[in-house]
N, C-alpha and C positions, 0 to 999 in steps of 0.2 A: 259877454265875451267868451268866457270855457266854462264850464262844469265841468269836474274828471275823476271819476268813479273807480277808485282803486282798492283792494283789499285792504289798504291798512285804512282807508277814511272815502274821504270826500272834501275836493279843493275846488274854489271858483273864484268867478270875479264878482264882487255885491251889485244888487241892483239887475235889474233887466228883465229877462224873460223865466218863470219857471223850467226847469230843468234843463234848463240854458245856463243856468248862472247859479251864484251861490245867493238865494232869495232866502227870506225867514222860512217861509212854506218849504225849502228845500232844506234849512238848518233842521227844523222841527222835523221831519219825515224821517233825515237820517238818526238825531239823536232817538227817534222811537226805535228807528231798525237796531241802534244797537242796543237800546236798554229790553227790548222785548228779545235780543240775540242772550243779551246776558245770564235773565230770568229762565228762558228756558237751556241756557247751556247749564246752568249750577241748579237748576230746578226746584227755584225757591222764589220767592215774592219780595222778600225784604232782602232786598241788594243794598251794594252804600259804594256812591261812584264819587273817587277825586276830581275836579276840573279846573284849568286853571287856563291865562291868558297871555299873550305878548300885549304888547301896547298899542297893534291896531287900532287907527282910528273906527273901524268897524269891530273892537273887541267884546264890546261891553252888550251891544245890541245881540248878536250873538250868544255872547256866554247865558244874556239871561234867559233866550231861548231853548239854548240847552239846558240849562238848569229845573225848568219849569216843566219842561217835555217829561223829562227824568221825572221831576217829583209827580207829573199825571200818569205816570205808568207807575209810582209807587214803590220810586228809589228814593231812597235818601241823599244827598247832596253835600259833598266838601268843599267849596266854594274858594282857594287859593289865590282869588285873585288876580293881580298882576303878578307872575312870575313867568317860569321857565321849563321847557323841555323836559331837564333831566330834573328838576326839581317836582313835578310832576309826578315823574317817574319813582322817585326815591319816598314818596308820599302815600304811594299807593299801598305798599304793601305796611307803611308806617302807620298809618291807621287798619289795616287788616283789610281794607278796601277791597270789592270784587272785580273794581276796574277803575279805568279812567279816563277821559277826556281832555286834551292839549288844545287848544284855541290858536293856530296857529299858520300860517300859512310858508313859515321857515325863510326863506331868502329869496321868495316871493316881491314883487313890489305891494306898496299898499294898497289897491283895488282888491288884491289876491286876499281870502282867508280861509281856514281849514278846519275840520274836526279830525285829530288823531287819536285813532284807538287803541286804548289799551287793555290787556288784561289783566289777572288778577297779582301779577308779578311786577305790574310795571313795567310790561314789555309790550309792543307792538302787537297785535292780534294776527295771527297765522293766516297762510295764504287760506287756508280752509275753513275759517273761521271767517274771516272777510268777506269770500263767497257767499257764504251763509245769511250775513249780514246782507250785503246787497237782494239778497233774494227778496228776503224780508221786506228789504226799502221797495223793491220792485212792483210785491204783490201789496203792498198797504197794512201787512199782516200784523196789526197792530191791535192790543187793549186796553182801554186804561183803567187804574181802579176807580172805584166808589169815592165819595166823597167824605167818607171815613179811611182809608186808606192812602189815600194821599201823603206821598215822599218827605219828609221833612229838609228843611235848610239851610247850612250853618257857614256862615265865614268862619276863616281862618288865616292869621295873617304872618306867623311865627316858621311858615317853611321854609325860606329862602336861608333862615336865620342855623333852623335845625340841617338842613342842607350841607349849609358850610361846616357846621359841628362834626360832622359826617365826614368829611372831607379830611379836616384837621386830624382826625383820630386816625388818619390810614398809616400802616407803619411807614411807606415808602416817604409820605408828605412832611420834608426836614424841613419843617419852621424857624427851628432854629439858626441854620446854618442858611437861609430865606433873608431873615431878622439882620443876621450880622452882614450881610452883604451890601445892605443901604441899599438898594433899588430902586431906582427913579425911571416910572412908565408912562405910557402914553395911553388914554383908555377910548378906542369909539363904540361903541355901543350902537351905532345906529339910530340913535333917540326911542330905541325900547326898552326891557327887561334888565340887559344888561346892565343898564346903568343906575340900576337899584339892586343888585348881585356879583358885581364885581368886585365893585369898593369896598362892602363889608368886608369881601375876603382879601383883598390885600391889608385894608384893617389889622385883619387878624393874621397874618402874615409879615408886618411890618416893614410894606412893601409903600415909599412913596410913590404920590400919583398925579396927572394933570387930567382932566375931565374932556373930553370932545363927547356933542352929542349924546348927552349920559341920561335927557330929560325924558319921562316915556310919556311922550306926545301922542306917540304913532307916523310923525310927520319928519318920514326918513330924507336926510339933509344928501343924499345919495343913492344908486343902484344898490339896495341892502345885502346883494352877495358878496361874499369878501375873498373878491380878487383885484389884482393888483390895478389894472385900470378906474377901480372903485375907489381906489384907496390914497388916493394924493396929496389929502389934504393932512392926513394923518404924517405919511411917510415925507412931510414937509414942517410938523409938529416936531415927531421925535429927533431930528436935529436941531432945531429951534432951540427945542428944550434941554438939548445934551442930555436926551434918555436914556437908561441901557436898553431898552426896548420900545415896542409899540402894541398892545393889545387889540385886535378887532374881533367880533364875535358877529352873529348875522342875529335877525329879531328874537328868535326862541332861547337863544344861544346854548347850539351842538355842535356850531361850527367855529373854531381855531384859528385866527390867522396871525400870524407875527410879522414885526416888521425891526428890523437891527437897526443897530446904535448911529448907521452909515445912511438910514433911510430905506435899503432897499427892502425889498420883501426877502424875506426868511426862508417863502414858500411853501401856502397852506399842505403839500403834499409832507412837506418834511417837518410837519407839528407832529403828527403822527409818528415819522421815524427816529425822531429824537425823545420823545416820550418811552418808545419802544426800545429805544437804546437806551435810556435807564431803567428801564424794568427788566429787561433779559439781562443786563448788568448783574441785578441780585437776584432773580428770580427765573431762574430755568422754567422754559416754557416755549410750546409754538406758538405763531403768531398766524393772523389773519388780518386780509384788506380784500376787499372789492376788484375788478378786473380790473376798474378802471385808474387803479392807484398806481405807482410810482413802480418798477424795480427797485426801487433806492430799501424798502421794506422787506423784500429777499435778500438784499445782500447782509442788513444788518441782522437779520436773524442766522446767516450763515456763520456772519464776523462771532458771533456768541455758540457756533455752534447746536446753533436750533434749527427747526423746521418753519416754512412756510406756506399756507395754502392761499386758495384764491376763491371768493364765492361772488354770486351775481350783486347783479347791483343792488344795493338797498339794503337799509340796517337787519332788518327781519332776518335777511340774508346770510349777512355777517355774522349776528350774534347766533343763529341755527348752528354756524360752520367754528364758528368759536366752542362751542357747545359741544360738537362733535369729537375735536380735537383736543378740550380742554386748555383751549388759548387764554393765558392770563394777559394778553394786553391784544388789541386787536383795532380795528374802526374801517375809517373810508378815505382817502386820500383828499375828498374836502376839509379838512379840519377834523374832521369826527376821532374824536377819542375815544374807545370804548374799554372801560377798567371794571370785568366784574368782580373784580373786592368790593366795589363798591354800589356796584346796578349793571344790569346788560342793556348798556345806554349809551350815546352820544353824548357826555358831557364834557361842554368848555371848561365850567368851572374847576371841576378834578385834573383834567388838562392841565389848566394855568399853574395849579398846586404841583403838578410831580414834573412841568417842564422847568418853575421858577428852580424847585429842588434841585433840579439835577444843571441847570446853571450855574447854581451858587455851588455844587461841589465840584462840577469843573473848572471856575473860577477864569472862565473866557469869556470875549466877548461873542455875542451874539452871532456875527459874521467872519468870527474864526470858526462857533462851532460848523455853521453852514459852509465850510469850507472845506471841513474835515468827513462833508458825507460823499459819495459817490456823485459825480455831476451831472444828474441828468433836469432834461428842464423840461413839462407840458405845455402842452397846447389843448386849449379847452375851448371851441368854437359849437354853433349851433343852427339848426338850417331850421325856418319855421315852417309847418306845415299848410299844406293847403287843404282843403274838404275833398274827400272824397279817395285821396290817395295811400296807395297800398304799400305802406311801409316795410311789412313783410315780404311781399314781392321784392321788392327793390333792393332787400339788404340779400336777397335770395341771389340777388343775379350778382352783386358782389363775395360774396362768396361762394359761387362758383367762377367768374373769373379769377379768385386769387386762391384754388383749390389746391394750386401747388406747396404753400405757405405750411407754415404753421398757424392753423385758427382754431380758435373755441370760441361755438356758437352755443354756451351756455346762459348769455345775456348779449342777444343783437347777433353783433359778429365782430370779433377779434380778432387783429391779423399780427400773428409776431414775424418782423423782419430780421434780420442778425443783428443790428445796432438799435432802432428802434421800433414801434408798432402804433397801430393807432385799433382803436373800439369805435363803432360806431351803433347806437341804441337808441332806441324810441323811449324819451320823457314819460315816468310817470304820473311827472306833475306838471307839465305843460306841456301843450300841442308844439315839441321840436324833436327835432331826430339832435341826438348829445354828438360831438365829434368830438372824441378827446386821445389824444397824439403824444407820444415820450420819442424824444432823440438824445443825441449828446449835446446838442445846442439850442438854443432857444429860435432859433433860424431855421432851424433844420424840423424840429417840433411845427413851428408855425406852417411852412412852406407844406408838411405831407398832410397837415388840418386843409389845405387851403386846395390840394392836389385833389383828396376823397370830396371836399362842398362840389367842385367843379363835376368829378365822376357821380355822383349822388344825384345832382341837378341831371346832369346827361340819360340817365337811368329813369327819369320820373317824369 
């Protein structure tokens, strides 16, 4: 169905045709391009790479590809398992690791799986580094050792666990004032990861809980992105259950999404600004999001008196731009949380911990606080591509018909109106052009998503 070749990996759909699709013969190819990327970036032989999995039902055939690849080139192996994203991440540099590998395909459906690369931080591998990598995969440019040098192997099953430990120790993360608040949630998981990494930490949070979905099958009971049309069965749970909330994460879980005590959505844009609104609370700092997030995240950095920037789309992006400015709390208007006290990473789980905190010390409920933020509501729609067509052309001729605007064509083309604006950008993880829209109403949102599909089609 896709294969799609991007600087931080390589995502497809299982089965089919070579370098059509994500085949073993195309797992195997890339995990060499990055472990011979690795060896000669650090210019040393005996590497030691983390890897770990969501619950795809295509995870296990995969990971062991990767893992064997690796040890024929003469790395070493951390084998984590079934785990997560940012648990990945936090692992890497915990064993001393020179990289890492994520099995993953994010909010993908399950046909979709991925290798995401890391470096030796536990962070995403550079657009220049990625390059690099694909080259490699291009030309075959591969070695493997002798058969005396061959990688060695090892499970490990204790991350998720030391993860959360990680978590718990942050100063902002008030367990205690968590504990006394009695909390009763709603948890989906999507039938991945999360639902062998959530529950420990409300566990240890003393956070009660009811389970949706929590089994890591791989056999998502739903569309595994976590938006509100996904989300019904949950936001029909937590009244059910007289929750004070509703937990949803996507399969790796980096992505955030709430749901109030009333049922409705929270709104994964405002996981992010309410996180952020307790952290600039105590921690003077700018902040950073993506183009494609909320205003609602400038205004709360305003409300504290800070600074806000904006970088292209994609984590790499972000945490560059966090980096830049020395942003203590930052992400993507998906759910992504990104807290480098702890990793320059998309973590839900740290998420859950300093939004549950800063719940229990404002002591409202879930749809006063979302009441209390700036009202604005997205629109997040998407036009599939067809072969052969020129994307760039086409956002070329919308921005030049809307040249009078305010736009930044630092990712696609972004068009600010005086109330609201919509982005329009080519997927780099699936063949669609992303349309995503902010008004003051959620009518108003939808109607200028649904105005640009119309001029987009007429254009192409």
């Amino acid at each position: 169905m896709a294969l799609i070749k991007s600087i931080s990996g390589i995502r497809g759909t299982i089965g089919g045709v070579i370098n059509e699709n994500l085949t073993p013969i195309d797992a195997v190819k890339f995990s060499a391009a990055y472990g011979t990327w690795l060896k000669e970036n650090l210019g040393k032989s005996n590497c030691k790479v983390v890897i770990g999995r969501d619950a795809r039902i295509s995870g296990k055939m995969i990971s062991d590809l990767v893992s064997s690849t690796l040890q024929g080139l003469g790395i070493d192996v951390i084998d984590l398992g079934l785990s997560t994203t940012p648990t990945v991440e936090v692992m890497v540099p915990y064993f001393k690791a020179d990289g890492g590998i994520i099995l993953t395909a994010s909010h993908n459906p399950k046909q979709w799986n991925a290798l995401k690369l890391l470096n030796a931080k536990g962070e995403f591998v550079s657009g220049k580094d990625g390059e690099r990598i694909l080259e490699i995969a291009e030309k075959d440019a591969f070695e493997f050792a002798d058969v005396d040098d061959l990688g060695t192997y090892e499970n490990f099953d204790k991350a998720i666990e030391l993860h959360i430990d990680q978590i718990l120790a942050l100063p902002l993360v008030n367990a205690e004032a968590i504990a006394a608040k009695k909390f009763k949630v709603v948890i989906d998981a999507v039938n991945s990861t999360g639902g062998i990494a959530i529950p420990p930490l409300l566990d240890k949070l003393g956070v009660d809980y009811v389970k949706m979905y929590c089994e890591p099958n791989g056999h998502f009971p739903h569309n595994p992105e976590p938006l509100k049309e996904h989300l019904t069965d949950i936001s029909q749970k937590v009244v059910e259950e007289s929750a004070d909330l509703g937990i949803v994460v996507d399969p790796d879980v980096d992505r955030l999404a709430l749901i109030s005590e009333d049922g409705e959505m929270f709104g994964e844009e405002y996981t992010l600004v309410a996180v952020a609104d307790y952290v600039l609370g105590k921690t003077a700092s700018p902040t950073v999001s993506n183009l494609s997030s909320s205003r609602a995240l400038r205004d709360i950095a305003q409300k504290h008196g800070q600074t806000y920037a904006a970088s292209a789309v994609g984590e790499v992006n972000v945490v560059e731009r966090m980096k830049e400015i020395g942003a203590k709390i930052g992400g993507e208007g998906n759910g992504g949380i990104i807290y480098p006290e702890l990793h320059y990473g998309r973590d839900s789980l740290v998420g859950i911990a300093l939004f549950l905190s800063y719940l229990a010390e404002k002591d409202m409920k879930l749809s006063e606080l979302r009441a209390s933020y700036p009202p604005y509501f997205m629109g997040k729609k998407k036009i599939d591509l067809q072969a052969g067509i020129d994307v760039d052309a086409i956002l070329k001729k919308v921005e030049e018909k809307y040249q009078s605007e305010e736009i930044s064509t630092v990712d696609g083309v972004k068009i600010d109106f005086p109330t609201q604006w919509v982005h329009l950008r080519k997927s780099n993880t699936e063949p669609i052009i992303r349309i995503y829209t902010e008004a003051p109403t959620q009518d108003q949102a939808d109607a200028l998503a649904d105005r640009f599909i119309e001029e987009l089609k007429s254009l192409s």
